[in-house]
C-alpha positions, 0 to 999 in steps of 0.5 A: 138915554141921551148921548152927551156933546163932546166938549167943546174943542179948542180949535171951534170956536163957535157951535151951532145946534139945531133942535127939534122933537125927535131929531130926524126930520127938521133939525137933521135936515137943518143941519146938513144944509147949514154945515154944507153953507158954512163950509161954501163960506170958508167958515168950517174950521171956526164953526161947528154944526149940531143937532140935536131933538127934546125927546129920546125916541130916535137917539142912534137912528139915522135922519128919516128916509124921506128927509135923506131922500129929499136932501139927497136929491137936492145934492146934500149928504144924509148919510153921517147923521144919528139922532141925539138928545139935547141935555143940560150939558149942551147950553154950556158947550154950544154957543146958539140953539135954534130951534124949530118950534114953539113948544121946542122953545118951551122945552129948552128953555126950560132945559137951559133954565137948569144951567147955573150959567147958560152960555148958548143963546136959545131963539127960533131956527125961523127968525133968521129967515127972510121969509119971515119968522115963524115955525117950521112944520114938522113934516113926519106925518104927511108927505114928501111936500112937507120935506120940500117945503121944509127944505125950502125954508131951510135953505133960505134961513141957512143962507141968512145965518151964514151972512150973519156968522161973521158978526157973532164970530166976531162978538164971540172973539171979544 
């Protein structure tokens, strides 16, 4: 079962989401960081923050303890986030869709190919990243240094998105 997108407020004009396989690690993770970067820019009334995974394992949990644990002590808030199921319903309502690895990619883009007119740009949550692209790696089976590193990678492209936002802000008015 998938839990729908509201639809798309008219006070949002832009929404972000953010996805990968099961929604409670990378893609959480992801999302808290860049909706607190967005909020430090003053941007928080104009865009919203979503995540979503490809699969419905998780759908209503909360974020993995060790990613909440992770953000936590680096002085995030993980409290708020339940896992939810990206449907076709979300490249109409979202205006990008990262992504966080190849067969992620794989997964909605062929989603989004079932939307007669896709609105959302789909890419990968790392092309943003000035550390270079790539994937980030699913950290569920190893441990607590693959939160870090994640983390890491993370915080970097969420600052480079945020210095972007201005521009698609801005290419979304027009």
């Amino acid at each position: 079962m998938t839990t729908p997108l509201t639809t798309r407020p008219t006070t949002t004009p832009y929404r972000i989401a953010l996805v990968c396989l099961g929604n409670i690690c990378r893609s959480p993770m992801a999302a808290v960081v860049l909706a607190q970067r967005v909020a430090e820019a003053g941007l928080a009334d104009r865009v919203e923050v979503v995540s979503a995974g490809t699969g419905p394992w998780h759908v209503g949990e909360p974020m993995d303890q060790r990613a909440a644990a992770r953000l936590t002590a680096a002085g995030y808030d993980a409290t708020r986030h339940r896992a939810r199921q990206i449907d076709a319903g979300w490249f109409e309502t979202c205006d990008l869709v990262l992504v966080m690895d190849d067969q992620n990619h794989a997964d909605v883009t062929a989603l989004a190919a079932a939307v007669a007119s896709p609105r959302a740009e789909v890419a990968m949550f790392r092309d943003a990243d000035p550390g270079g692209p790539g994937e980030v790696p699913d950290p569920f089976f190893g441990g607590s240094d693959g939160f870090d590193d994640v983390l890491a990678m993370v915080e970097r492209t969420a600052a480079a998105l945020v210095e972007q936002l201005p521009e698609r802000l801005r290419a979304t008015a027009r």
